[in-house]
C-alpha positions in Angstrom: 10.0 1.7 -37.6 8.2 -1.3 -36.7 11.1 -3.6 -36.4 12.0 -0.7 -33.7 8.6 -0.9 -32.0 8.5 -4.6 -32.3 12.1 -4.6 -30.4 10.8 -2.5 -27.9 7.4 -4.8 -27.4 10.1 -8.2 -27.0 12.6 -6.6 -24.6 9.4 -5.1 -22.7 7.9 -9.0 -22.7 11.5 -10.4 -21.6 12.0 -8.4 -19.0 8.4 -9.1 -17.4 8.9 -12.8 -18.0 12.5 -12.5 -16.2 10.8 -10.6 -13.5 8.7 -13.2 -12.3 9.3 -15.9 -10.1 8.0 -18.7 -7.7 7.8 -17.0 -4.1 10.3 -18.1 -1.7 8.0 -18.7 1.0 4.9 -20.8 0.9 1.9 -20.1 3.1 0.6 -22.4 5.3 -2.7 -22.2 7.1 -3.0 -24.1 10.0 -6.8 -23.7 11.6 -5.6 -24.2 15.3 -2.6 -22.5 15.0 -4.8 -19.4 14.4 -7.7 -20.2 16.7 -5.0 -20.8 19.3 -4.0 -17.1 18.4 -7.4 -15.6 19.2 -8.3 -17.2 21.7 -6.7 -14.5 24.5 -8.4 -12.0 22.2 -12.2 -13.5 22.8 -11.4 -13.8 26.4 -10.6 -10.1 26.4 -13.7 -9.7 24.3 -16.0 -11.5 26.8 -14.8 -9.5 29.8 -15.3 -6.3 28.2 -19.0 -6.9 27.7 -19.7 -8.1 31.0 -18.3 -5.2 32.5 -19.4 -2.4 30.7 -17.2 0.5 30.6 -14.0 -1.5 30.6 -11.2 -0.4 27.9 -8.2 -2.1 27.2 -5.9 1.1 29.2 -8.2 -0.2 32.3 -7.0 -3.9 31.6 -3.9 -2.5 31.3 -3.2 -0.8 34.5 -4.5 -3.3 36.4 -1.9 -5.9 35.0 -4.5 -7.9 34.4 -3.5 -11.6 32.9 -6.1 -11.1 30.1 -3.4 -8.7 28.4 -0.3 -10.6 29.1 1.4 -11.4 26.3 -0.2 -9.3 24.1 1.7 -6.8 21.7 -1.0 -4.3 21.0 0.1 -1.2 18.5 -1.5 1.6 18.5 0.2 2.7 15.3 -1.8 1.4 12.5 -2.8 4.4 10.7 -0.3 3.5 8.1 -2.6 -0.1 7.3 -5.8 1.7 7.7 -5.3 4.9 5.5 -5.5 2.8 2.3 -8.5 1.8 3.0 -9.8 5.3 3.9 -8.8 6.9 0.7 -11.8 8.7 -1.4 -13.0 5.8 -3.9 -10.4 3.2 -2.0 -8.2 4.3 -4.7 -4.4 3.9 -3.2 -2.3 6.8 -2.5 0.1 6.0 -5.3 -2.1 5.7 -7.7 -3.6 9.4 -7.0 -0.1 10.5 -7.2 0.7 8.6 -10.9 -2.6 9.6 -12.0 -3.2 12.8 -11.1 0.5 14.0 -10.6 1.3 16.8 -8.0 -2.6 17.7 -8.2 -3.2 14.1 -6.7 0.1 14.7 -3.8 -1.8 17.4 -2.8 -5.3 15.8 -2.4 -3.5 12.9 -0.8 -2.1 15.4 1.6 -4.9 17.0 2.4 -7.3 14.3 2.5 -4.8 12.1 4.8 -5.0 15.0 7.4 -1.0 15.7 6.8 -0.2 11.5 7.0 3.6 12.1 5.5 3.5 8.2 4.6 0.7 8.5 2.8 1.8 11.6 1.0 5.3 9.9 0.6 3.2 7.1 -1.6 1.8 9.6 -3.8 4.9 11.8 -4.4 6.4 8.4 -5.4 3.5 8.1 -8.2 4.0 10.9 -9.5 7.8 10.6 -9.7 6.7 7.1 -11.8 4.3 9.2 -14.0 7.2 11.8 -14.7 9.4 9.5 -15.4 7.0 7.6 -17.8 6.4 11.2 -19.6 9.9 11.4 -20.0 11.2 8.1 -21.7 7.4 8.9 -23.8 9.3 12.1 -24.6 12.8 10.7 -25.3 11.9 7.7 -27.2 9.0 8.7 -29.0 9.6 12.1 -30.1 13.4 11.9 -30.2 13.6 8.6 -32.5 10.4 9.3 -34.1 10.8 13.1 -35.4 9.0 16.2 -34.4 6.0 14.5 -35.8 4.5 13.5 -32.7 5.8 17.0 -31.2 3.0 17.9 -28.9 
């Protein structure tokens, strides 16, 4: 039996040592690259609170060159909802935790956000499938003595 586990315990250990690897791209940080980057932004920022009122849709329909060039999404609920999540405790990890209890909080607490949801139904497909090699390797090498 523990020539078994210890197996087990090695290929686990290989496989996470295989895994891992050097990324393919470094990151560089280059101060003025990124100043040069916001620097459109604080002019935007400056305007706005000299004219009071102003809102970007104003800039915009005035084709105003403060907003030229600029790529603005309005479609970030997807990088914000993490963060919005009761405890800041990811939506997958509600889902692997908590199983379909946790899709459904995620659901509900997400206001219906299907990405979101998607994450946590995802966890809990992880968690089942963790329960089930539990089941098969433990209880079906093992005996019926850890039958639960």
């Amino acid at each position: 039996m523990n020539k078994f586990l210890s197996l087990i315990a090695l290929f686990c250990i290989s496989f996470t040592v295989a895994m891992a690897a050097e990324p393919t791209e470094s990151f560089n940080y280059n101060e003025k690259d990124i100043n040069a980057e916001f620097e459109q932004l604080n002019k935007i920022e400056q305007y706005v609170s000299k004219n009071q009122g102003t809102t970007l849709e104003d800039l915009k329909t005035q084709n105003s060159d403060l907003v030229a060039g600029i790529n603005m999404n309005a479609e970030v609920s997807s990088s914000i909802a993490a963060g919005d999540m009761p405890l800041g405790i990811p939506a997958f990890w509600w889902g692997c935790v908590l199983a379909v209890l946790g899709v459904i909080l995620v659901y509900v607490l997400t206001d219906q956000d299907k990405d979101q949801t998607k994450k946590a139904l995802i966890g809990c497909l992880v968690f089942a499938g963790a329960w089930v090699i539990y089941y098969v390797v433990i209880v079906a090498v093992i005996g019926r003595s850890f039958w639960f």
